[in-house]
GUSELUM-454437 format. One line per field, with one value per residue (C-alpha): residue number from 1; x, z, y. Coordinates in nm, 2 decimals. Each point is the difference from the previous one (the first is absolute). Example, Ala and Ser with C-alpha at 12.3 -4.5 7.8 and 13.67 -1.06 7.14 Angstrom:
2
pos (1:2)
X (1.23:0.14)
Z (0.78:-0.07)
Y (-0.45:0.34)
This chain:
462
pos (1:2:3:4:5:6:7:8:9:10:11:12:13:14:15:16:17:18:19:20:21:22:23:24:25:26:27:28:29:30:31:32:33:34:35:36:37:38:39:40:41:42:43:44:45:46:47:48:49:50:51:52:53:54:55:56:57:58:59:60:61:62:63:64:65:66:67:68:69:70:71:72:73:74:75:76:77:78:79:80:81:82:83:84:85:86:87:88:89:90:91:92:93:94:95:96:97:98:99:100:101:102:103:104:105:106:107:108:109:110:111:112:113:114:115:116:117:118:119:120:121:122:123:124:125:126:127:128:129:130:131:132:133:134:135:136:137:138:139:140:141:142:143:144:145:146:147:148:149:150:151:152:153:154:155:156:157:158:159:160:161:162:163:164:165:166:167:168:169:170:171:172:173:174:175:176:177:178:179:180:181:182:183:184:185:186:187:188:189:190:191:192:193:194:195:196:197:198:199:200:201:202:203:204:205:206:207:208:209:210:211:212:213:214:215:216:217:218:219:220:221:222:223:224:225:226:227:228:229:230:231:232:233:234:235:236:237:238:239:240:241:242:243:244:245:246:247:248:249:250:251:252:253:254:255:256:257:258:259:260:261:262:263:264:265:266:267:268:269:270:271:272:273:274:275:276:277:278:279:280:281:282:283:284:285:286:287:288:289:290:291:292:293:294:295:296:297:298:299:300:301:302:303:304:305:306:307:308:309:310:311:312:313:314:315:316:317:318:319:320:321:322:323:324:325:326:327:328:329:330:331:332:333:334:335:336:337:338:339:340:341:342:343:344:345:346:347:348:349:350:351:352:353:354:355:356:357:358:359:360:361:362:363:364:365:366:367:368:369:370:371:372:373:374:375:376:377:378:379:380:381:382:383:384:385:386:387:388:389:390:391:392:393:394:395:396:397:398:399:400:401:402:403:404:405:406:407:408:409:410:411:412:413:414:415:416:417:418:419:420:421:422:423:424:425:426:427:428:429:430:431:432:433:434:435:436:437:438:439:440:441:442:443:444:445:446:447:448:449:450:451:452:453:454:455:456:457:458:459:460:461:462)
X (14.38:-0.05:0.04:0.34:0.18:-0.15:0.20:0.32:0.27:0.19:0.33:-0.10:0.20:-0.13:-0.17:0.28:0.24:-0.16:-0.06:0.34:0.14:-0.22:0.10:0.37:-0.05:-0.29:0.19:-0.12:-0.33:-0.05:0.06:0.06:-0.20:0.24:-0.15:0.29:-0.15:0.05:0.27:0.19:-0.19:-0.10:-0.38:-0.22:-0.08:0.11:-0.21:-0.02:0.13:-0.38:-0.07:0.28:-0.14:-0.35:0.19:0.19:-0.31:-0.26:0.27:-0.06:-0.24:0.21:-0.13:0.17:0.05:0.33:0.14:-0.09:0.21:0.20:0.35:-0.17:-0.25:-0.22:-0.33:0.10:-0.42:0.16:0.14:-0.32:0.00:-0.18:-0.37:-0.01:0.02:-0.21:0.33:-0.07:0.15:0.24:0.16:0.33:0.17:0.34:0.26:0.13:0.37:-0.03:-0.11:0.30:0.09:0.07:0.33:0.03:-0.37:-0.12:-0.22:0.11:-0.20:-0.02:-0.04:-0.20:0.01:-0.33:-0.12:-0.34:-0.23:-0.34:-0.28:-0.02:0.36:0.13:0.32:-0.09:0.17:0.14:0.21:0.36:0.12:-0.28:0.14:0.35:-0.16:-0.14:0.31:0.17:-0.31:0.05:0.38:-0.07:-0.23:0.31:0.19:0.23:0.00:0.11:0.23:0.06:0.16:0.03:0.24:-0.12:0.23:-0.14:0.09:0.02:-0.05:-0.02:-0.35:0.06:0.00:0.25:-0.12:-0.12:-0.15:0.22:0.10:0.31:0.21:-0.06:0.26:0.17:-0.13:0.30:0.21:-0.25:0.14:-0.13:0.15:0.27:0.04:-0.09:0.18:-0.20:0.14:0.07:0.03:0.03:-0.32:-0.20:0.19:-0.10:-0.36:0.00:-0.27:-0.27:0.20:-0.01:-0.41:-0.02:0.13:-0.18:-0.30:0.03:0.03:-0.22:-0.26:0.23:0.10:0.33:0.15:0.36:0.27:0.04:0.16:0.08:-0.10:0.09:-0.09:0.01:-0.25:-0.09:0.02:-0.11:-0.16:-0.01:-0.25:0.09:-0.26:-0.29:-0.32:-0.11:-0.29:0.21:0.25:-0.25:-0.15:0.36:0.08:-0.36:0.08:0.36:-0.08:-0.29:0.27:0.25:-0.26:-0.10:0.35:0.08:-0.23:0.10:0.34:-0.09:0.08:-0.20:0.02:-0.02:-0.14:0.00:0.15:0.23:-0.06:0.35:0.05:0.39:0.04:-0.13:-0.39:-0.11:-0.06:-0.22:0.22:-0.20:0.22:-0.19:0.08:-0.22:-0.03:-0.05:-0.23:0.28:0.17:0.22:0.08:-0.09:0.19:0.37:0.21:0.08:0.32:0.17:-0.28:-0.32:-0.26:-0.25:-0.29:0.17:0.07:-0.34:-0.16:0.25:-0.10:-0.37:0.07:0.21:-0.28:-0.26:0.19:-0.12:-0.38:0.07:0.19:-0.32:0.02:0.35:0.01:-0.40:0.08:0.12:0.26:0.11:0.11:0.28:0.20:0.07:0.31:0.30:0.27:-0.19:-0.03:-0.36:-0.07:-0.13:-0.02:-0.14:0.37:0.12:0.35:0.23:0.10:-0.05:-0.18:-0.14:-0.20:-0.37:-0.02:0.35:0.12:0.24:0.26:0.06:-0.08:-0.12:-0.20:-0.18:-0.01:-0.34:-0.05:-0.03:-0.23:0.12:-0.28:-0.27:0.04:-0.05:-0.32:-0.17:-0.24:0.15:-0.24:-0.09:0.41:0.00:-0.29:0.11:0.35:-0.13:-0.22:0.27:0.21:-0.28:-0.08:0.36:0.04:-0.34:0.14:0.33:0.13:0.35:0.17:0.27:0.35:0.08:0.12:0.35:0.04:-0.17:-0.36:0.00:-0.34:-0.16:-0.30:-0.14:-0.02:-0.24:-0.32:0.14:-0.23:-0.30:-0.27:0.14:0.00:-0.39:-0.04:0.22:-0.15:-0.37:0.14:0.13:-0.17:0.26:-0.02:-0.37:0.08:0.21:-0.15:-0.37:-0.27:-0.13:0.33:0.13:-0.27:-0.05:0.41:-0.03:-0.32:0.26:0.28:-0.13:-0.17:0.32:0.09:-0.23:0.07:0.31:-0.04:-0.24:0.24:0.21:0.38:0.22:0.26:-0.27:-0.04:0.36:0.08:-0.34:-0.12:0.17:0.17:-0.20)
Z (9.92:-0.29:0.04:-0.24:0.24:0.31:-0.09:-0.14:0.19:0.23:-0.17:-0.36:-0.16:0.02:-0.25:0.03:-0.15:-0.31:0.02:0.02:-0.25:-0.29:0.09:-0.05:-0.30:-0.26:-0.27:0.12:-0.17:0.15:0.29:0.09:0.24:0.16:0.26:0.06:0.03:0.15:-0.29:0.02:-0.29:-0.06:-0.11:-0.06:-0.24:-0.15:0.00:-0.13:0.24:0.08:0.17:0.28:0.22:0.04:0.10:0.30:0.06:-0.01:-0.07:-0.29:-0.03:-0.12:-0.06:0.34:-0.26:-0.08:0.27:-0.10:-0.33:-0.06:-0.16:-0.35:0.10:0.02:0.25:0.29:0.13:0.32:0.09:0.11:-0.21:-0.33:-0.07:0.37:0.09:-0.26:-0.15:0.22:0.06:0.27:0.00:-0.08:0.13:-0.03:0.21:0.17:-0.17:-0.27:-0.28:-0.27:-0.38:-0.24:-0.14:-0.30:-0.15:-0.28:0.04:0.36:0.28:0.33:0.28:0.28:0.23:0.14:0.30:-0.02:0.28:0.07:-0.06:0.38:-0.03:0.15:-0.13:-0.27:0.16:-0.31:-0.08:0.09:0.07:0.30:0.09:0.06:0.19:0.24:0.06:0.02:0.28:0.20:0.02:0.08:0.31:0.10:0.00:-0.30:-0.32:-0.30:-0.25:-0.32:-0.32:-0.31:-0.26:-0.33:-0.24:-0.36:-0.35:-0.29:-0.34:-0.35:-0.10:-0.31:0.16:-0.19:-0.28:0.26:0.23:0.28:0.16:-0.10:0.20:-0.13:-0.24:0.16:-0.11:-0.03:-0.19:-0.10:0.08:0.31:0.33:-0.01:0.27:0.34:0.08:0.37:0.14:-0.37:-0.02:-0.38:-0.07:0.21:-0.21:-0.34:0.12:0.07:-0.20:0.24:0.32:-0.02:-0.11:0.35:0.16:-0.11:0.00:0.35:0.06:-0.11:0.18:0.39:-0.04:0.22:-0.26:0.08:-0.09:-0.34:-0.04:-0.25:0.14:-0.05:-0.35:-0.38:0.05:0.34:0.23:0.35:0.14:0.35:0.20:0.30:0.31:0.09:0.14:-0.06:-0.19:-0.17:-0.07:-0.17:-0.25:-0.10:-0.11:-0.18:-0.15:-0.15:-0.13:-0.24:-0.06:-0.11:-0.22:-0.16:-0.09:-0.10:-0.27:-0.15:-0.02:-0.19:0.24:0.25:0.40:0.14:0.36:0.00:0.29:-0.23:-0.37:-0.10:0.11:0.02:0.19:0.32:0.06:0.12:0.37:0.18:0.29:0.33:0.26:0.30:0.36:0.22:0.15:0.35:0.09:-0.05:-0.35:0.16:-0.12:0.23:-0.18:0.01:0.18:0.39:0.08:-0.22:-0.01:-0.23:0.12:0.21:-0.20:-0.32:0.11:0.10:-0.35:-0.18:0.15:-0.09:-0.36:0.03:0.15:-0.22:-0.36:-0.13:0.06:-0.16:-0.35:-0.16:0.02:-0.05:-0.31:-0.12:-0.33:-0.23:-0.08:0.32:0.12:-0.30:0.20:0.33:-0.06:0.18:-0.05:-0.18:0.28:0.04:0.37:-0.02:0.40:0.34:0.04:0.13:0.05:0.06:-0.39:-0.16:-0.34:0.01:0.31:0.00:0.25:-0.08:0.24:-0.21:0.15:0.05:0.25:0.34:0.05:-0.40:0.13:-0.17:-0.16:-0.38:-0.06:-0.32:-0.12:-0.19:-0.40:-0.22:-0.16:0.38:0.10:0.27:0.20:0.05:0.03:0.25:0.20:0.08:0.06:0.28:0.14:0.06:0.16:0.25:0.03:0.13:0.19:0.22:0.04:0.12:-0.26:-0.05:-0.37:0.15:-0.12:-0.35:-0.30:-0.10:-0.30:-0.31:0.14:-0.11:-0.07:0.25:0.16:0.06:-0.32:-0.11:-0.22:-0.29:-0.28:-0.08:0.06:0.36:0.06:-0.10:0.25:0.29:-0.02:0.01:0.32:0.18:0.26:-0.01:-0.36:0.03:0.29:-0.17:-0.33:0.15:-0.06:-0.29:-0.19:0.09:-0.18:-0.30:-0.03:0.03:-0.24:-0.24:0.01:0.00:-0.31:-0.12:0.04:-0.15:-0.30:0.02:0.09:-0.36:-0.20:-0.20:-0.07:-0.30:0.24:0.10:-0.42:-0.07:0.27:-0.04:-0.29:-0.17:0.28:0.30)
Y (9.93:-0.20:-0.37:0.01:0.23:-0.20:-0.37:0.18:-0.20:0.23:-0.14:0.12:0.27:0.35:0.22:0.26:-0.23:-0.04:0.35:0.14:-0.36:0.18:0.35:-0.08:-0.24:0.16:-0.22:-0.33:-0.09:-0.33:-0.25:-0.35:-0.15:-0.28:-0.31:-0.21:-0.33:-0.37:-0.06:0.33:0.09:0.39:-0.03:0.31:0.23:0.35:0.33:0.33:0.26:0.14:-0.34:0.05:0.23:-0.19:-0.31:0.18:0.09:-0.27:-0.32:-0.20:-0.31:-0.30:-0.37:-0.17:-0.31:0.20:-0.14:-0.37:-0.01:-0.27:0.09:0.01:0.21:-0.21:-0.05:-0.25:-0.07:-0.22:0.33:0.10:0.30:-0.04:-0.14:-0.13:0.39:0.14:0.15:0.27:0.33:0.13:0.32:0.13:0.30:0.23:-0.16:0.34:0.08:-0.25:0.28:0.06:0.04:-0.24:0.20:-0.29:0.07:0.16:0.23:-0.03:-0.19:-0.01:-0.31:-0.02:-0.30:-0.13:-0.25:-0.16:0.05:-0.14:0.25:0.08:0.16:-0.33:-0.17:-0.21:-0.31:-0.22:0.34:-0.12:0.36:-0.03:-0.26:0.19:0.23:-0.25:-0.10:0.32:0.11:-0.31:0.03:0.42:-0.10:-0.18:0.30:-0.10:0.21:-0.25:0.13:-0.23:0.04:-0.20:-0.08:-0.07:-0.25:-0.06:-0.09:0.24:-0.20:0.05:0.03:-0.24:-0.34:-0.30:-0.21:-0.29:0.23:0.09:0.31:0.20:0.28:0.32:0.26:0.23:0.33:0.18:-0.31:-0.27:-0.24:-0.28:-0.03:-0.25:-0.25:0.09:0.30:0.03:0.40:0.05:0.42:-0.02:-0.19:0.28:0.27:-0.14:-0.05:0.41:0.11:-0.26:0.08:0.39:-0.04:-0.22:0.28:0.24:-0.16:-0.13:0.41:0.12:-0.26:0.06:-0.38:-0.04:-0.21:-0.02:-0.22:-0.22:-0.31:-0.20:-0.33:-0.40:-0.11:0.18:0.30:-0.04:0.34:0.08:0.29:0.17:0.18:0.21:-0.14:0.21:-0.13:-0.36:0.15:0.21:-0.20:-0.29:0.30:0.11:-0.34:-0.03:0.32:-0.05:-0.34:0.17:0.27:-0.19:-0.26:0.30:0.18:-0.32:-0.02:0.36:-0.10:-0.33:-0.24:-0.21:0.02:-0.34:-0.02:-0.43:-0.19:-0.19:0.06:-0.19:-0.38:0.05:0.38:0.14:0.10:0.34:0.09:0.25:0.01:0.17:0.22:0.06:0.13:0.16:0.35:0.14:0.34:0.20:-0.12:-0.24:-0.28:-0.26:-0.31:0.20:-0.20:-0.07:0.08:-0.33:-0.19:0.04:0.14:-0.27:0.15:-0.04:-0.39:-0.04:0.13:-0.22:-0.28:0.06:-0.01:-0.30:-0.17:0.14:-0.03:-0.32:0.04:0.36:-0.09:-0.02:0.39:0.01:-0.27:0.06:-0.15:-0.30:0.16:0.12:-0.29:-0.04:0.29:-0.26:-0.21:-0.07:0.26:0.28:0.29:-0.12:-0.19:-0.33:-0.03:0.18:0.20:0.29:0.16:0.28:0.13:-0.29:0.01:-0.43:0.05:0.09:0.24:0.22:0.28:0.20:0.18:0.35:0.25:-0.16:0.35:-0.08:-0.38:-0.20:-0.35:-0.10:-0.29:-0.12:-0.27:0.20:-0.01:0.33:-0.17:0.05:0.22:0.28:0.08:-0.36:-0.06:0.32:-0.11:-0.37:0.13:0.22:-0.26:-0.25:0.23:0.11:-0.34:-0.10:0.37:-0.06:-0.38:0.11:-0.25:-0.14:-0.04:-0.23:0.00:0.17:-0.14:0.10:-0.19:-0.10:-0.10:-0.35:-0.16:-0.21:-0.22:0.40:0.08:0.26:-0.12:-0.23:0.15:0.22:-0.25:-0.09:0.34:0.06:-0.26:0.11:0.36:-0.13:-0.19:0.34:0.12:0.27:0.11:-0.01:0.27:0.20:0.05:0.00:-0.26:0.11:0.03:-0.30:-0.16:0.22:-0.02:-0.37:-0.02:0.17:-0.22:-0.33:0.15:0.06:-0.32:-0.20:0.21:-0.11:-0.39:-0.03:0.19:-0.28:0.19:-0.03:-0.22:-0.22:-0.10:0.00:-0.27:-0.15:0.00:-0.31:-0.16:-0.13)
């Protein structure tokens, strides 16, 4: 057995599905190799379609300093990752079930998702969908199967920005025109946007996404999309998935997909809100409720994200901008709450059927990362289910800010997740420093950048 075959990882996808993929498509020519790293960002490369069958093969050598690119794509060395490594090699494989077409490309392409591994077929451990899968495992030799899904809320904008720089709403395809005041649940700006919608659709198809529902959301060209819950590690490569669908279709239909927490001062931010419940052996659903009462388990992993939240917003808010979307009255939580169908609390049980029963946590922004989001998520509910934990009483109201408030801003969030013992437990040791080598990157970027506001109020006054 040659040494290639001998560290394949047992989870990489099998030869037979690139097999039969290139039987049933001998139109597609090349293929996208997608890493989804620290950032969210899909890095990789594309190759012809000769080079796919070696790599479910043998895997694919890529430099492991992919994984310590700041948001610019550019090398982060505290991570770890670049010269202090040698810029050295790892290798990526399939992810099983993750090979599909690229139905908007021309000549078409296809996408295959890859993990990075170390070259002894072990999990390469600053890859955050690794990290997912820790979780997942730990919660699985508990005897709970986790089930997420996510909903994705984003901007669609015109491409051509105005004269002083700004974003603008997009033109309706079928009119024109832009989106005229809010309109949130508006069914005639999702029928004049028809053209993009039905390409969604199709597109989400033809690569078994379970995109559902469309909304048209709080704010001029703002919508919402919903995935139906599958398996945590599922669910976190749908998301990945749909958001580089719908950047792409986007750009053939001359507009510009916005996935920034708050990319308007005055109108609402984007969420990545995370539904999770947990499963028994049998399918069950083991947070549906008791009798009239919620489910004790479903209390219990409540009150571990409660008590976990702040030390986490570093994933859920990773960057400057992230922190725009928390204010007082804008559907985004600014403390540790939870309640009973109440959309201001942080940790949200919707209602519905007490048999479909599971929890919404409502703090992560769409700029996030969601395997990162997925796996913290899952750790703080295991935290408070092994602890037996309490969420106290629920908020029926407007959840009010308070002496509990969550992390004020990006730089005290930097500092509260280098703190957490927790976070450092649930994204793994190595992670937590590469993602925190990242972001205080990040921030010093920031910190030396002098703005446009800073001269205007500056410049000739103080």
């Amino acid at each position: 057995m040659s040494r290639d075959l001998a560290t394949r990882p047992a989870s990489a996808a099998d030869l037979s599905e690139a097999e039969a993929f290139l039987a049933a498509h001998p139109e597609i020519t090349a293929f996208d190799l997608v890493l989804i790293d620290l950032n969210g960002i899909a890095r990789g490369k594309i190759i012809r379609r000769h080079e796919l069958l070696p790599i479910f093969r043998s895997g694919r050598h890529l430099p492991g300093s992919i994984l310590g690119l700041d948001v610019t794509g550019e090398d982060v060395e505290e991570t770890g990752l670049v010269w202090s490594d040698g810029d050295a090699d790892r290798r990526a494989w399939p992810v099983a079930g993750s090979l599909v077409p690229l139905p908007w490309t021309s000549p078409p392409r296809g996408e295959v998702r890859l993990a990075l591994y170390e070259l002894d077929g072990t999990p390469m451990d600053a890859d955050p969908r690794h990290a997912l899968a820790r979780q997942v495992g730990l919660l699985e030799a508990d005897g709970f199967h986790p089930v997420l899904a996510y909903e994705l809320e984003f901007y669609l904008l015109d491409r051509e920005r105005t004269p002083d720089g700004n974003f603008q709403p997009l033109r309706l395809p079928l009119t024109g025109e832009r989106p005229d005041g809010i309109q949130v649940y508006g069914v005639s700006e999702l029928d004049r946007l028809e053209p993009f919608i039905d390409a969604v659709y199709r597109g989400a198809e033809a690569q078994g996404l379970p995109v559902e529902t469309m909304i048209s959301e709080y704010a001029q060209g703002q919508f919402e999309l919903t995935l139906r819950h599958g398996s945590a590690l599922r669910a976190a490569d749908d998301l990945a998935m749909l958001k580089r669908l719908i950047r792409a279709l986007a750009v053939r239909h001359g507009m510009m997909a916005c996935f920034m927490a708050k990319p308007f001062a005055g109108r609402a931010g984007s969420g990545m809100h995370v539904h999770a419940s947990l499963g028994g052996a049998a399918g069950e659903n083991l947070f549906a409720d008791h009798g009239e009462a919620l489910s004790p388990l479903l209390r219990h992993a409540v009150a571990g994200l409660l008590e976990t939240m702040e030390e986490s917003m570093l994933v859920f808010a990773p960057h400057f901008n992230s922190w725009r979307r928390f204010s007082a009255q804008s559907y985004a939580p600014t403390t540790p709450t939870w309640g009973t169908n109440n959309r201001s609390v942080a940790v949200r049980i919707p209602a519905g059927s007490p048999a479909g029963r599971h929890l919404e946590q409502r703090a992560a922004g769409i700029d996030s990362n969601p395997y990162l989001v997925g796996a913290t998520v899952l750790a703080g509910m295991r935290k408070g289910i092994l602890a037996k934990a309490d969420p106290g009483p629920e908020t029926t109201a407007y959840a009010e800010g308070s002496g509990d408030a969550l992390s004020p801003d990006w730089r005290g969030a930097i500092e509260t997740a280098s703190r957490s013992v927790f976070l450092r437990e649930a994204l793994g040791e190595r992670l937590h420093h590469v993602f925190l080598a990242l972001k205080r990157a990040e921030y010093r970027r920031f910190a030396n950048e002098v703005t446009a506001l800073e001269r205007t109020f500056y410049g000739e006054i103080v």
